[in-house]
C-alpha positions as CSV (number, residue, x, y, z in Angstrom):
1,X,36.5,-29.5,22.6
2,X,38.2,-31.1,19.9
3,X,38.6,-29.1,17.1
4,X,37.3,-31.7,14.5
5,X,34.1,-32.2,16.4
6,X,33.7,-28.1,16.5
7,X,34.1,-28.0,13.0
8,X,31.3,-30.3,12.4
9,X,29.3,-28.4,14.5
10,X,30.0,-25.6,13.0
11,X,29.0,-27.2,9.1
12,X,25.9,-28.5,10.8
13,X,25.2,-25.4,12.3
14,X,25.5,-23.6,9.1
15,X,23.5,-25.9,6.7
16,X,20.4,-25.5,9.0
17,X,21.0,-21.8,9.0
18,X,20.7,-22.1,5.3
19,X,18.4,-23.9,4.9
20,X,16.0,-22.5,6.7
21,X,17.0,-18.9,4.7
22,X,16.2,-20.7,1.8
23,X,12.7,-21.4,3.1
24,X,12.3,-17.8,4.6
25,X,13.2,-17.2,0.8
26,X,10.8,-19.5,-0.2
27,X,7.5,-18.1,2.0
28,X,8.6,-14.3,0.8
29,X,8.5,-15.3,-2.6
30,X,5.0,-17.1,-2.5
31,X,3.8,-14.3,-0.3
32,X,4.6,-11.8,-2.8
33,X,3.1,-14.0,-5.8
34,X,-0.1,-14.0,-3.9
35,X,0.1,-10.3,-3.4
36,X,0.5,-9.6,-7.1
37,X,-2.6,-11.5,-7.9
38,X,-4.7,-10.5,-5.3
39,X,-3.5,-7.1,-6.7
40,X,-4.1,-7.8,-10.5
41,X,-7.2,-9.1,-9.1
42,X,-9.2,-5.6,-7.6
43,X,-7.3,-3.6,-10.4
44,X,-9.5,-6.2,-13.3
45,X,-12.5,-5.6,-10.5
46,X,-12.2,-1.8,-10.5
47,X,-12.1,-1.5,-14.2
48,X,-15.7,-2.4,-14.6
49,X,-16.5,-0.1,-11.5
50,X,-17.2,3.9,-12.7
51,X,-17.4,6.0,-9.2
52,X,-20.8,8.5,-8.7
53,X,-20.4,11.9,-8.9
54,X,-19.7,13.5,-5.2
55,X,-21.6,16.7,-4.8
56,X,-19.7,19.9,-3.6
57,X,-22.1,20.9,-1.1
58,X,-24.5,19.6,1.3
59,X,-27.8,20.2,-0.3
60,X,-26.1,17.9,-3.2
61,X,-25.5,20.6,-5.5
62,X,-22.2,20.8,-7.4
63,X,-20.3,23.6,-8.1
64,X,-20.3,25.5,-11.1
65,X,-18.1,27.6,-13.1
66,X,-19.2,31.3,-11.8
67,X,-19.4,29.8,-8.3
68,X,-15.4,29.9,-8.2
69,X,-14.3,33.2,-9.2
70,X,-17.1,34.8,-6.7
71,X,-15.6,33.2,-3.8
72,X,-13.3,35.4,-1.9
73,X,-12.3,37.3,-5.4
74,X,-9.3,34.4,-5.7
75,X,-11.6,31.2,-6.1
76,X,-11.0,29.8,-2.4
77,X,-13.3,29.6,0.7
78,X,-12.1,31.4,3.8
79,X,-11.4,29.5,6.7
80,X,-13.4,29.8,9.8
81,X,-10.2,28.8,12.3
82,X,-6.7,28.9,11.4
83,X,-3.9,25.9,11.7
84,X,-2.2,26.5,14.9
């Protein structure tokens, strides 16, 4: 091939590669600007929101003071089965 015609080829070539990382670039950057404000978004949302209190146990009690230090003399629950 004639080396003028593969140098074209190869600036053509190249341009189109570029060009299409500058709209790669392009997509990335909108994606990420969505992202932030869909972000900013539930942060505003979850201001307003104030969680319920989650009981400790199962009848919906929650744990008090004296209940920790008479647990197992160390303030932890035993485990009924061990990590293997």
């Amino acid at each position: 091939m004639h080396p003028e015609i593969m140098r074209e080829l190869h600036a053509q070539r190249s341009r189109d590669l570029q060009e299409r990382a500058h709209r790669a670039g392009l997509a990335r950057t909108a994606s990420r600007a969505l992202r932030a404000l869909r972000r900013n978004r539930r942060q505003a949302e979850a201001d307003g929101f104030v969680a319920p209190a989650i009981p400790d146990y199962v009848d919906g009690s929650f744990r008090t003071a004296g209940d920790e230090t008479a647990r197992n003399g160390q303030g932890q629950v035993p485990a009924a089965r061990h990590a293997a």
